[in-house]
LOPA-970390 format. One line per 8 residues: number of its first residue (from 1); their letters; for each residue x negated, y, z negated of N, C-alpha, C, O, CB. Coordinates in nm, 4 decimals. Glycine has a CB too. Example, Ala and Ser with C-alpha at 12.3 -4.5 7.8 and 13.67 -1.06 7.14 Angstrom:
<mipas>
1) as) -1.3190:-0.5690:-0.7800:-1.2300:-0.4500:-0.7800:-1.3200:-0.3300:-0.7800:-1.4236:-0.3319:-0.8465:-1.1308:-0.4473:-0.9046  -1.2850:-0.2250:-0.7080:-1.3670:-0.1060:-0.7140:-1.2900:0.0030:-0.7870:-1.3409:0.1138:-0.8039:-1.4084:-0.0598:-0.5725 $
</mipas>
This chain:
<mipas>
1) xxxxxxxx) -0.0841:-0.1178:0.0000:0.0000:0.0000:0.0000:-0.0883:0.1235:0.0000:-0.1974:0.1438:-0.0532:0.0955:0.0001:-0.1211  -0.0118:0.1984:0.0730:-0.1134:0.3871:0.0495:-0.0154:0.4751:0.0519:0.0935:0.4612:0.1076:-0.2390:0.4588:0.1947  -0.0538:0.5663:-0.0086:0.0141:0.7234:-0.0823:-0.0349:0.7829:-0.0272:-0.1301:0.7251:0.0252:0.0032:0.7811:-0.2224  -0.0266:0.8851:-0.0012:-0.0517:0.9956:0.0728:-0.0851:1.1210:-0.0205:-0.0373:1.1196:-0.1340:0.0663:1.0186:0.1621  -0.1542:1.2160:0.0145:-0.2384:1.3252:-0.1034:-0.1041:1.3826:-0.1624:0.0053:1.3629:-0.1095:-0.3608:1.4774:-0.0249  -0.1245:1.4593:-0.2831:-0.0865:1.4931:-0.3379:-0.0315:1.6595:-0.2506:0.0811:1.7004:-0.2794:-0.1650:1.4592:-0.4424  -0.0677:1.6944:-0.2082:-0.0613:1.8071:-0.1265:-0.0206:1.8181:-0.0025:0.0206:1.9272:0.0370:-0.1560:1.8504:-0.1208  -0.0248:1.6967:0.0898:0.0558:1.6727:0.2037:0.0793:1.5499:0.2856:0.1167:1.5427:0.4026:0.0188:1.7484:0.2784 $
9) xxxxxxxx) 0.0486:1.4503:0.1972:0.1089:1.3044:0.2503:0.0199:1.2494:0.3086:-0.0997:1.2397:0.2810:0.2239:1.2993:0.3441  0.0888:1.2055:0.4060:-0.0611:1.1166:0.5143:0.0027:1.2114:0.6498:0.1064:1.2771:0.6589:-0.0507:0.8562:0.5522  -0.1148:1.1843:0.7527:-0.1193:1.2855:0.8329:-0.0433:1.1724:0.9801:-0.0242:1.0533:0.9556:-0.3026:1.3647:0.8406  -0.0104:1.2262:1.1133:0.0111:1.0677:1.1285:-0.0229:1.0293:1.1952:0.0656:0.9765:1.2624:0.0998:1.0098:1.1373  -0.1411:1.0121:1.2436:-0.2399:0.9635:1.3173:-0.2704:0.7950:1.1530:-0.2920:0.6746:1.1670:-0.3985:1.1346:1.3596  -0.2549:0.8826:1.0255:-0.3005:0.7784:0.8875:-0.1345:0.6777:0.9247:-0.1395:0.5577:0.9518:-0.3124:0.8972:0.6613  -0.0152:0.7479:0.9188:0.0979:0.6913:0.9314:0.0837:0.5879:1.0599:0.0948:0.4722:1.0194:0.2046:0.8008:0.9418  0.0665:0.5938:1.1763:0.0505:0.5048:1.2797:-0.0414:0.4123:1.2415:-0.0483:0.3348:1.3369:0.0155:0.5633:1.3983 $
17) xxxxxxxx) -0.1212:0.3735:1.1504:-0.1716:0.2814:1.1121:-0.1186:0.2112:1.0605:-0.1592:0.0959:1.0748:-0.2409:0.2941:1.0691  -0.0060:0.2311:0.9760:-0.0148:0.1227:0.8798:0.1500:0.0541:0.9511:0.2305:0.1170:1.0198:-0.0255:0.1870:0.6791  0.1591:-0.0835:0.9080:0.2593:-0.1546:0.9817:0.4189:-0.1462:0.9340:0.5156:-0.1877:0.9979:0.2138:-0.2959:0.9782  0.4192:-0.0911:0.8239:0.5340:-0.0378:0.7246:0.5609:0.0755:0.6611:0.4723:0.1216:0.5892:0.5388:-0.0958:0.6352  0.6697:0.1354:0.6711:0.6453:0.2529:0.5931:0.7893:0.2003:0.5113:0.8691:0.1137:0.5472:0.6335:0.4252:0.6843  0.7910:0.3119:0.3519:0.8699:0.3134:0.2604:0.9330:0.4413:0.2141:0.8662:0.5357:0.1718:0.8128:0.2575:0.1752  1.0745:0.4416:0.2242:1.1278:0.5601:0.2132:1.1976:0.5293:0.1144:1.2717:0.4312:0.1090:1.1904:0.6180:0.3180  1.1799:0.6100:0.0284:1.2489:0.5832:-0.1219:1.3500:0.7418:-0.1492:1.3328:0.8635:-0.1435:1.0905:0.5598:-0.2720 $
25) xxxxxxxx) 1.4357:0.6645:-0.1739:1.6050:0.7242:-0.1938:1.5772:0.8793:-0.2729:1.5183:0.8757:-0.3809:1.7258:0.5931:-0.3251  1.6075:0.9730:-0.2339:1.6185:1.0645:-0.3351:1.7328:1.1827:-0.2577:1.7928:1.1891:-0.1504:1.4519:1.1251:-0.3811  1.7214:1.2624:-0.3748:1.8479:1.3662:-0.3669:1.8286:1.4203:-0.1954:1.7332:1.3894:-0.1239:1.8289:1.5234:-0.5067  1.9257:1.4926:-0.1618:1.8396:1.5326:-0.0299:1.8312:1.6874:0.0015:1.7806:1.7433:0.0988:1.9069:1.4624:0.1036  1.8902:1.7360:-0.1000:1.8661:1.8862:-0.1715:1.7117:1.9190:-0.1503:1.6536:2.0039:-0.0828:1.9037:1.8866:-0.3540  1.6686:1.8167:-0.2360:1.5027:1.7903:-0.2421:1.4582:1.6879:-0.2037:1.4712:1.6130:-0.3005:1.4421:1.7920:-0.3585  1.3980:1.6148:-0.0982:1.3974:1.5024:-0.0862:1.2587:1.4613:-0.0914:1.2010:1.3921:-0.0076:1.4658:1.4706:0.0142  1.1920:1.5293:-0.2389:1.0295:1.4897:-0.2066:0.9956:1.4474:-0.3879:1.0465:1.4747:-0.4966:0.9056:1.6681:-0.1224 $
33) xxxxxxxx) 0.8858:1.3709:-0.3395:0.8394:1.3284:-0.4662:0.6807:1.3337:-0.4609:0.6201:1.3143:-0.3555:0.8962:1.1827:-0.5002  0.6068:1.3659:-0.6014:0.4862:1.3934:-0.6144:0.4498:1.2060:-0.6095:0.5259:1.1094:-0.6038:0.4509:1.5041:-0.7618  0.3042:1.2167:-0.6148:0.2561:1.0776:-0.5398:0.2507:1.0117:-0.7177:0.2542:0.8887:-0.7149:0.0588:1.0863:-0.4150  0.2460:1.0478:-0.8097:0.2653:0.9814:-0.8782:0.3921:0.9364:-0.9412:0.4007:0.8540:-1.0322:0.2013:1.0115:-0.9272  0.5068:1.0105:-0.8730:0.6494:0.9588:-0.9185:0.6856:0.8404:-0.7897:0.7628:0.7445:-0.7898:0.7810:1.1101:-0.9265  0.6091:0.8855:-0.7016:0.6506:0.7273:-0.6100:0.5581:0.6344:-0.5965:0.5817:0.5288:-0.5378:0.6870:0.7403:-0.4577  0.4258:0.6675:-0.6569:0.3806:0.5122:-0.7298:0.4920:0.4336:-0.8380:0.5523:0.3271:-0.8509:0.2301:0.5423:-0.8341  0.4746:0.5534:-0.8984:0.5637:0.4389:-1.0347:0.7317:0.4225:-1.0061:0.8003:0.3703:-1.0939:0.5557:0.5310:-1.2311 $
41) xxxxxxxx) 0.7810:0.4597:-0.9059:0.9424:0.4239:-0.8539:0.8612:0.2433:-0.7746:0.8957:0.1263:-0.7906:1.0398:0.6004:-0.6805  0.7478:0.3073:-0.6930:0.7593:0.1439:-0.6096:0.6985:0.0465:-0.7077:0.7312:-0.0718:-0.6977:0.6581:0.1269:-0.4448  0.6092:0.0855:-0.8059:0.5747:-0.0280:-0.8594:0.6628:-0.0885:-0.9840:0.6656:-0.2105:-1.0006:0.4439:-0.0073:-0.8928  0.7450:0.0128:-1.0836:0.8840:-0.0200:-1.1165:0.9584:-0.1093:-1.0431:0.9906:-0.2143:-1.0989:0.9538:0.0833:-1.1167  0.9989:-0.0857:-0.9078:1.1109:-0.1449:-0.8085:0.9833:-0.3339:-0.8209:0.9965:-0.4209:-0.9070:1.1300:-0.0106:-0.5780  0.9150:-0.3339:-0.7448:0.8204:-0.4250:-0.7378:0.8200:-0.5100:-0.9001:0.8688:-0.6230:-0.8970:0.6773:-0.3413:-0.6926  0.7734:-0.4658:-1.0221:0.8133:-0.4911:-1.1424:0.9283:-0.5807:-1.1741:0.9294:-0.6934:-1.2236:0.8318:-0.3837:-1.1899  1.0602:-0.4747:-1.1188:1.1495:-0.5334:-1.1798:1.1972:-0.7180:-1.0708:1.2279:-0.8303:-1.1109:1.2773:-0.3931:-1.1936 $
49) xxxxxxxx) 1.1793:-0.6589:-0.9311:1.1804:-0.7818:-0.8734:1.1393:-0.9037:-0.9032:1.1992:-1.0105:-0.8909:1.1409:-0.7720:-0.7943  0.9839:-0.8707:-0.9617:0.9597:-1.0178:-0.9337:0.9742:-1.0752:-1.1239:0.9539:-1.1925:-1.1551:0.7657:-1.0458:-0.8355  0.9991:-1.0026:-1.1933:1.0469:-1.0389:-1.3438:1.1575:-1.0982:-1.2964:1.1627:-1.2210:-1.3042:1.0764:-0.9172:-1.4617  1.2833:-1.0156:-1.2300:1.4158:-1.1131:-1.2126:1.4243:-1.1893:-1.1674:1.5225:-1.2592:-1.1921:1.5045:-1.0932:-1.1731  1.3271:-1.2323:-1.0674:1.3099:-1.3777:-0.9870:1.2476:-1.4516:-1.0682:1.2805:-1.5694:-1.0544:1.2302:-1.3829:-0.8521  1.1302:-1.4248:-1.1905:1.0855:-1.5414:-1.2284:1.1771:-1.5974:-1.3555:1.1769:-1.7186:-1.3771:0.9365:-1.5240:-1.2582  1.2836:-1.4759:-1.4696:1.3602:-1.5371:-1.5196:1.4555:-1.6129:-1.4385:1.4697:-1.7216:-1.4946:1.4032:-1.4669:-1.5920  1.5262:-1.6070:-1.3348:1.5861:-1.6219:-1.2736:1.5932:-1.8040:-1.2540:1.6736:-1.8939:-1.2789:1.5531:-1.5275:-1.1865 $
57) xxxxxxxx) 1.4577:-1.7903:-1.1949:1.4146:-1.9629:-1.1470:1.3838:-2.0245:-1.2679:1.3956:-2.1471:-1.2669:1.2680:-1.9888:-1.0389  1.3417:-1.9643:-1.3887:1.3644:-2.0330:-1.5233:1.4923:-2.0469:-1.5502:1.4740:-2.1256:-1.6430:1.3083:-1.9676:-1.6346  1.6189:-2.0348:-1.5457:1.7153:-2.0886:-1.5913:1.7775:-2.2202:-1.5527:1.8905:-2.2599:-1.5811:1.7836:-2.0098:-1.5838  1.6730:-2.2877:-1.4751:1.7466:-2.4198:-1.4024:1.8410:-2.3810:-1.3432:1.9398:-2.4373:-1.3902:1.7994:-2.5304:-1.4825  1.8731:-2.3013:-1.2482:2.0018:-2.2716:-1.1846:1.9584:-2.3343:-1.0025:1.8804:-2.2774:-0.9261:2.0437:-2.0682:-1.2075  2.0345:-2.4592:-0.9743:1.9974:-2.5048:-0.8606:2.0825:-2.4231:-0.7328:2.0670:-2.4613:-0.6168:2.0184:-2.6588:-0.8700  2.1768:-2.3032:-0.7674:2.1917:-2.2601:-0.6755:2.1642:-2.1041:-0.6802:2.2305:-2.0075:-0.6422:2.2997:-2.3058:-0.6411  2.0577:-2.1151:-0.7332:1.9515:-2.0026:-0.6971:1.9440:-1.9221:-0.5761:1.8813:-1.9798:-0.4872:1.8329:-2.0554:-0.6971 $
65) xxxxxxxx) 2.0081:-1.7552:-0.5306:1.9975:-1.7322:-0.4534:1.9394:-1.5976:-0.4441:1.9720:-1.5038:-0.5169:2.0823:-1.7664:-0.4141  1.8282:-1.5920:-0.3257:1.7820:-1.4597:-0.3525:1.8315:-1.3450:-0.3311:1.7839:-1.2441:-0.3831:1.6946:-1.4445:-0.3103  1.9280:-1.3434:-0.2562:2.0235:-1.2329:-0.2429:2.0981:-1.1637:-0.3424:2.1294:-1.0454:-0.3292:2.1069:-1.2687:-0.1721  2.1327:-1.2442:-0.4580:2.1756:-1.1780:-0.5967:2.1243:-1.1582:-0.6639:2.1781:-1.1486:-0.7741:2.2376:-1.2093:-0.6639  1.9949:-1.1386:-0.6530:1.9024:-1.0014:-0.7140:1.9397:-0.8933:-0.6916:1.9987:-0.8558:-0.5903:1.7733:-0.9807:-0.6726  1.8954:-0.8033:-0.8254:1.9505:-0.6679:-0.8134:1.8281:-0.5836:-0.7430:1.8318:-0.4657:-0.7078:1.9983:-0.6053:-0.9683  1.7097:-0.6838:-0.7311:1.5774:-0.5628:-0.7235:1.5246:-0.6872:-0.5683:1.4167:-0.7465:-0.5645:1.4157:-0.5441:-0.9364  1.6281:-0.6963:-0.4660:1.5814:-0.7700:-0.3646:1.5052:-0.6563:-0.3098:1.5403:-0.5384:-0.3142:1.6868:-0.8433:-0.2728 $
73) xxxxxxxx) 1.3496:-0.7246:-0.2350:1.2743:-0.6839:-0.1435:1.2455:-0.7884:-0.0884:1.2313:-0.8959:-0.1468:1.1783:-0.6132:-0.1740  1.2274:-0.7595:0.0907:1.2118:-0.8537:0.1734:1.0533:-0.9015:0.1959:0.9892:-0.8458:0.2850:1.2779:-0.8070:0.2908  0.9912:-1.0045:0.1151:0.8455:-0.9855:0.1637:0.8067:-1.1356:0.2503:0.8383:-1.2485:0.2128:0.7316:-0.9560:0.0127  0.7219:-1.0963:0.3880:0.7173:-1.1963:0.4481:0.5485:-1.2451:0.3893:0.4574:-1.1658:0.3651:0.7545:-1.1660:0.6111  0.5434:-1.3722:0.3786:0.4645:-1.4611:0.3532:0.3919:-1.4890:0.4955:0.4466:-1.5777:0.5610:0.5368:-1.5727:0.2866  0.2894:-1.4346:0.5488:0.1886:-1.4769:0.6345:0.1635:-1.6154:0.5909:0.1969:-1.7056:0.6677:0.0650:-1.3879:0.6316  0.1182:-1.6393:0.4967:0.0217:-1.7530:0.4894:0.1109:-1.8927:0.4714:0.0743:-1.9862:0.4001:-0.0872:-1.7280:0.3573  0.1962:-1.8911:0.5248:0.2744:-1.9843:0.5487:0.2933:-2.0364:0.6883:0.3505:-2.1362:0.7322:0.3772:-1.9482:0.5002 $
81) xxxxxxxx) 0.2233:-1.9313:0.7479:0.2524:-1.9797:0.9224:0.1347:-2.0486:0.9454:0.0341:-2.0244:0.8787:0.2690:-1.8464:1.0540  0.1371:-2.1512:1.0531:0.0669:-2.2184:1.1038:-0.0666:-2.1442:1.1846:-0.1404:-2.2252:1.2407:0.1529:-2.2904:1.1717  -0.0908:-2.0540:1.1919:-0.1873:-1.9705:1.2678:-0.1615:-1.7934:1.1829:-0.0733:-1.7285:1.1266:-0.1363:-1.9824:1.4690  -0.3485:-1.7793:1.2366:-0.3407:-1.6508:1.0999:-0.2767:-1.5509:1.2183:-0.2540:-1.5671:1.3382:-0.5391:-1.5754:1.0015  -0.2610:-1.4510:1.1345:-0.1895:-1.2951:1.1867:-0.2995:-1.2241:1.2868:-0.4171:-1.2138:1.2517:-0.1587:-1.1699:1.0327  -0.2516:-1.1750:1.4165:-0.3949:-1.0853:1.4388:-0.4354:-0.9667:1.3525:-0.3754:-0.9196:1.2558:-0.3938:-1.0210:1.5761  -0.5642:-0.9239:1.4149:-0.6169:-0.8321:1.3925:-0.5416:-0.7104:1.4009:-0.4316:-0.7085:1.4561:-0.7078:-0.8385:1.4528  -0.6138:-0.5699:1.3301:-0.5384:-0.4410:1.3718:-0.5963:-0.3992:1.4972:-0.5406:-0.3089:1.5596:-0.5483:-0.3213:1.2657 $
89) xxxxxxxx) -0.7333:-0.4699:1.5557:-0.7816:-0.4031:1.6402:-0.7071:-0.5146:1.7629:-0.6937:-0.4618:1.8733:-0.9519:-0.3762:1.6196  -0.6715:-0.6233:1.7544:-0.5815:-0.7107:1.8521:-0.4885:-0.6587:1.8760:-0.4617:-0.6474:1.9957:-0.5388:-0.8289:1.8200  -0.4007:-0.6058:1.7819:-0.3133:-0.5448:1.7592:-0.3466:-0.3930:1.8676:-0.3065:-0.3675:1.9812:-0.3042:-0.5415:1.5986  -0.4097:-0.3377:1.8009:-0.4075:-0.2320:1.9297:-0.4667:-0.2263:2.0448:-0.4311:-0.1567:2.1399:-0.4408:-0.1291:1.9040  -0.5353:-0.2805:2.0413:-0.5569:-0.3763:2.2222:-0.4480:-0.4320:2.2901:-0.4662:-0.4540:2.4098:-0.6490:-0.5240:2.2204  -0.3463:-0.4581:2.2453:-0.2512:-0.5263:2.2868:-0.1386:-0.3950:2.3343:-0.0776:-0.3964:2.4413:-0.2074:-0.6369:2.1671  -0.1292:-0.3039:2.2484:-0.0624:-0.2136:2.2803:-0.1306:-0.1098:2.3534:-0.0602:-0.0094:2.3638:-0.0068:-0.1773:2.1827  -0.2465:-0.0998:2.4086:-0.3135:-0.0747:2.4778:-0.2721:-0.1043:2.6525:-0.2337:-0.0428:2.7520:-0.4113:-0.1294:2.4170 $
97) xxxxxxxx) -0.3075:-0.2321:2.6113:-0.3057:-0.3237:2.7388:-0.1425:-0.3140:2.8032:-0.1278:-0.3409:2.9225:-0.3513:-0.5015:2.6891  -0.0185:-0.2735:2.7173:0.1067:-0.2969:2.7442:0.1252:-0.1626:2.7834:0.1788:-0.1481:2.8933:0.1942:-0.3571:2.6378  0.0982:-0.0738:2.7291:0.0950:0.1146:2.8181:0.0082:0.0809:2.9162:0.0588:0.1264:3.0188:0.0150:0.2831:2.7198  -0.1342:0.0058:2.9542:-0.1306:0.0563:3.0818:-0.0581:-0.0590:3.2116:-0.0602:-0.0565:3.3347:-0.2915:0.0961:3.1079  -0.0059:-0.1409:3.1232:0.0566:-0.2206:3.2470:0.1759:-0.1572:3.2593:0.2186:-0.1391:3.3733:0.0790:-0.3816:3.2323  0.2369:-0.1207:3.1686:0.3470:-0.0129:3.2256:0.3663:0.1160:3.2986:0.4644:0.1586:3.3596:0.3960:0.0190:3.1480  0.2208:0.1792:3.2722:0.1709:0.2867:3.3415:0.1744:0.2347:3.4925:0.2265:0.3146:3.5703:0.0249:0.3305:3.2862  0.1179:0.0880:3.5603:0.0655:0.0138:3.6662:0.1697:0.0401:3.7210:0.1775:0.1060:3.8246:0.0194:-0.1236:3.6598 $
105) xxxxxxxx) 0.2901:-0.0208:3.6421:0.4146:-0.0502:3.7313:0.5399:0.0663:3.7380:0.6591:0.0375:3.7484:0.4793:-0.1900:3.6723  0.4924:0.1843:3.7309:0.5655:0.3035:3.6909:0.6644:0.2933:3.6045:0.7612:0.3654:3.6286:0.6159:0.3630:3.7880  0.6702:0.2236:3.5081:0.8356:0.2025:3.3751:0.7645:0.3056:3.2866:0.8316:0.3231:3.1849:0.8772:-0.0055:3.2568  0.6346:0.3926:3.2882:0.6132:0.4958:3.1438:0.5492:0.6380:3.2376:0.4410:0.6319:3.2960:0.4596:0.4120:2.9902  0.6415:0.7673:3.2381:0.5789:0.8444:3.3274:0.4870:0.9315:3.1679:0.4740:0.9043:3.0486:0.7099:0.9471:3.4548  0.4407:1.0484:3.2664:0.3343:1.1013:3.1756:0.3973:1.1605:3.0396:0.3458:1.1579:2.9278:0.2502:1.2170:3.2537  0.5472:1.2256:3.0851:0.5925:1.2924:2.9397:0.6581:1.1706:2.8480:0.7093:1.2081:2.7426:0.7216:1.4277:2.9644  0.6613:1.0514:2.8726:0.7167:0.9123:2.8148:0.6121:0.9059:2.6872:0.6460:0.9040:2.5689:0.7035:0.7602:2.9378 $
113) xxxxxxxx) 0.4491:0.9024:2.7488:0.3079:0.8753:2.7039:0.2602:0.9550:2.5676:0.1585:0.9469:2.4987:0.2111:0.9163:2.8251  0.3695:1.0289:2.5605:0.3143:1.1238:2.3938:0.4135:1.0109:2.2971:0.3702:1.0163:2.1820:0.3923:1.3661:2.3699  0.4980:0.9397:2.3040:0.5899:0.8902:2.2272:0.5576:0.7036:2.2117:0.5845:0.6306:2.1162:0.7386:0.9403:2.3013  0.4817:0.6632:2.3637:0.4866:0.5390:2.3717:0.4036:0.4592:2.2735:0.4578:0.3588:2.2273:0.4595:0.5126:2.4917  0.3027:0.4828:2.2413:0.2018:0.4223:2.2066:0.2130:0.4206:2.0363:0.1581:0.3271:1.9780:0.0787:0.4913:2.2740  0.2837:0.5232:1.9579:0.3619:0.5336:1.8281:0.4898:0.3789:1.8654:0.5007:0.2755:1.7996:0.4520:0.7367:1.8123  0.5265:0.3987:1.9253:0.6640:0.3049:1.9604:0.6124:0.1245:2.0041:0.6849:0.0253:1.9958:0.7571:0.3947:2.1294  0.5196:0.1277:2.0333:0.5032:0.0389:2.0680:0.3758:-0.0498:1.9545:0.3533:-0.1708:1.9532:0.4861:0.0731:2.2065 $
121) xxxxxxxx) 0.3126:0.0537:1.8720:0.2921:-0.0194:1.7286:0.3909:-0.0515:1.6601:0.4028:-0.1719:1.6373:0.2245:0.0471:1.6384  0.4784:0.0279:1.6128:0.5648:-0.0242:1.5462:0.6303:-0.1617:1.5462:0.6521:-0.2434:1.4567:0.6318:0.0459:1.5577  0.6644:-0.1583:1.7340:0.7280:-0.3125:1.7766:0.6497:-0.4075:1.7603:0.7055:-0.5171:1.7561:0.7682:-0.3354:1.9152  0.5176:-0.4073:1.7470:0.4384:-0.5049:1.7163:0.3647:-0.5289:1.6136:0.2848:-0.6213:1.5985:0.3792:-0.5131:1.7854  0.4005:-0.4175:1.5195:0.3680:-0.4750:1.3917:0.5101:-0.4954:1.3137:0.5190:-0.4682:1.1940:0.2619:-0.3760:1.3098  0.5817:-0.5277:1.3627:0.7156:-0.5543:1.3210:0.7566:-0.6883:1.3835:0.8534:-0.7496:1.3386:0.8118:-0.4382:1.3619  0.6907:-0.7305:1.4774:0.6740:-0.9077:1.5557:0.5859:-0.9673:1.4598:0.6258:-1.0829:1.4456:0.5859:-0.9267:1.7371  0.4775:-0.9451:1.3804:0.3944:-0.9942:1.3202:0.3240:-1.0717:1.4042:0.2536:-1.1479:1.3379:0.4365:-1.0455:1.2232 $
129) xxxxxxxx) 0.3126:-1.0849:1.5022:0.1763:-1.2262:1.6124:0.0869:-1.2804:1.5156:-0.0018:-1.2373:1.4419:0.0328:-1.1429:1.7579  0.1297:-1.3677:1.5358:-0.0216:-1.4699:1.5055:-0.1155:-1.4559:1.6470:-0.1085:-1.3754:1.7399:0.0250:-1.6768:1.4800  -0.2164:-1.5833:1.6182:-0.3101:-1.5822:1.7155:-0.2683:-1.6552:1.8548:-0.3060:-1.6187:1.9661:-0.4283:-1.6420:1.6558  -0.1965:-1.7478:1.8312:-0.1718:-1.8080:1.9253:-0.0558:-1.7103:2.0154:-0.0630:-1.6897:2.1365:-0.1353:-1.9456:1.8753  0.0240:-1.6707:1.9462:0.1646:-1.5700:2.0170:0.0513:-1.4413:2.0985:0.0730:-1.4243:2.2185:0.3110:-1.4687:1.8411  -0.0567:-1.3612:2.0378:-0.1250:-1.3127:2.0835:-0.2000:-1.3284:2.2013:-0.1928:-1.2294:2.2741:-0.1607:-1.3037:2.0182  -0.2675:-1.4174:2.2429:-0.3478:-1.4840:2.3257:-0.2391:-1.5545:2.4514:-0.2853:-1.5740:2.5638:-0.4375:-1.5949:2.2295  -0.0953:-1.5888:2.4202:0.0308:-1.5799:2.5313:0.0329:-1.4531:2.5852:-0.0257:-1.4203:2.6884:0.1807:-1.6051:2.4722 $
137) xxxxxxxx) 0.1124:-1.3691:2.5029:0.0783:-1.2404:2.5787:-0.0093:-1.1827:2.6705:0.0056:-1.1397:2.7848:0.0630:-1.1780:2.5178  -0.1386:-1.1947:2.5666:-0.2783:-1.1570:2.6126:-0.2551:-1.2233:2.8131:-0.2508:-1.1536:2.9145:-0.4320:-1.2691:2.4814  -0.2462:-1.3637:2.8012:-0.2635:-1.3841:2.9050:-0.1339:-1.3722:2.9886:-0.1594:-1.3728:3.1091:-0.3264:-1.4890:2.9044  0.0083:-1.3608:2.9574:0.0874:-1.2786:3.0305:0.0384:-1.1796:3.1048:0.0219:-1.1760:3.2268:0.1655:-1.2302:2.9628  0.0210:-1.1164:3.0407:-0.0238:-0.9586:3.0511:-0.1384:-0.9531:3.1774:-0.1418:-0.8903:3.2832:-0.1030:-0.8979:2.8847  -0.2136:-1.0327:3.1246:-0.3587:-1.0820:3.2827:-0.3038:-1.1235:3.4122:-0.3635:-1.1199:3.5198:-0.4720:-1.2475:3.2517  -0.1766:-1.1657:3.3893:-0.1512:-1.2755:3.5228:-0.0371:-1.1414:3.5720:0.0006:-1.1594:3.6879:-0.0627:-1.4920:3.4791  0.0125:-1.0361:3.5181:0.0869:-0.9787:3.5757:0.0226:-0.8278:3.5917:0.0906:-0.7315:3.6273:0.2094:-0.9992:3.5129 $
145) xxxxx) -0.1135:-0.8206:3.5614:-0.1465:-0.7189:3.6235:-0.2872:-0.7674:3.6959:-0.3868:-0.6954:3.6882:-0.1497:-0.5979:3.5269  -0.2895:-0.8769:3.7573:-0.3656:-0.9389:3.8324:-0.2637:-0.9425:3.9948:-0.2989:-0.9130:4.1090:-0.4067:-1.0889:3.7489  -0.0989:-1.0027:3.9293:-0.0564:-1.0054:4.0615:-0.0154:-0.8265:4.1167:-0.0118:-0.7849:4.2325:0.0842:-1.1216:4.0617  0.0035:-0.7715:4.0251:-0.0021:-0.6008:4.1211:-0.1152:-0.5849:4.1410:-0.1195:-0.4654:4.1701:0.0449:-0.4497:4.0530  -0.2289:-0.6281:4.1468:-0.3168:-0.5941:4.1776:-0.3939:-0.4067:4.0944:-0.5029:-0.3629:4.1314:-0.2750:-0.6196:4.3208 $
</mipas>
């Protein structure tokens, strides 16, 4: 996780890095919080989750469901998949490689190109790829900007 300065957040060139962002609820009068009231809102929220899940699964209750938590957060488990996650730099090679094959085939004109490349991290750090889903693409991507030449 990262916070952003105390004085003006993250900048977003820092925001396009990272694969998630967290927007935490507030008035909308004011809708800002100093970096140490939204450390301790996410790590509270985080806190209370995984306390209610572990009393939770202590009560012998075989129909245990995670949805009736009051402090549900969705967290995906990488290390459960059969092949690791790519890289950030695969990762942006990939979205690299997908602006200019779209550039190739005219689907992204020049005023598209300030917006695409924000848009198209997101979609792929929101697919999560492993290595193998990566290296499909990867070679999608070769065989169709091999046949436009």
């Amino acid at each position: 996780m990262v916070f952003g300065r105390e004085d003006r957040g993250l900048t977003n060139d820092e925001l396009a890095l990272a694969d998630y962002h967290v927007q935490i609820p507030a008035n909308p009068a004011y809708p800002v919080l100093n970096v140490a009231s939204a450390v301790q809102v996410i790590i509270s929220t985080l806190y209370a989750y995984f306390d209610e899940q572990n009393s939770d699964k202590t009560k012998d209750d075989t129909h245990y469901n995670q949805h009736n938590l009051k402090h549900h957060l969705n967290i995906h488990h990488r290390t459960e998949w059969d092949e690791p996650a790519i890289t950030h730099a695969q990762k942006m090679g990939l979205d690299d490689a997908i602006t200019s094959l779209l550039i190739k085939l005219n689907l992204a004109r020049d005023d598209e190109l300030k917006d695409l490349p924000k848009r198209l991290s997101r979609l792929s750090s929101r697919l999560q790829l492993d290595q193998k889903e990566y290296a499909l693409l990867r070679a999608l991507l070769a065989k169709i900007d091999k046949k436009i030449g």
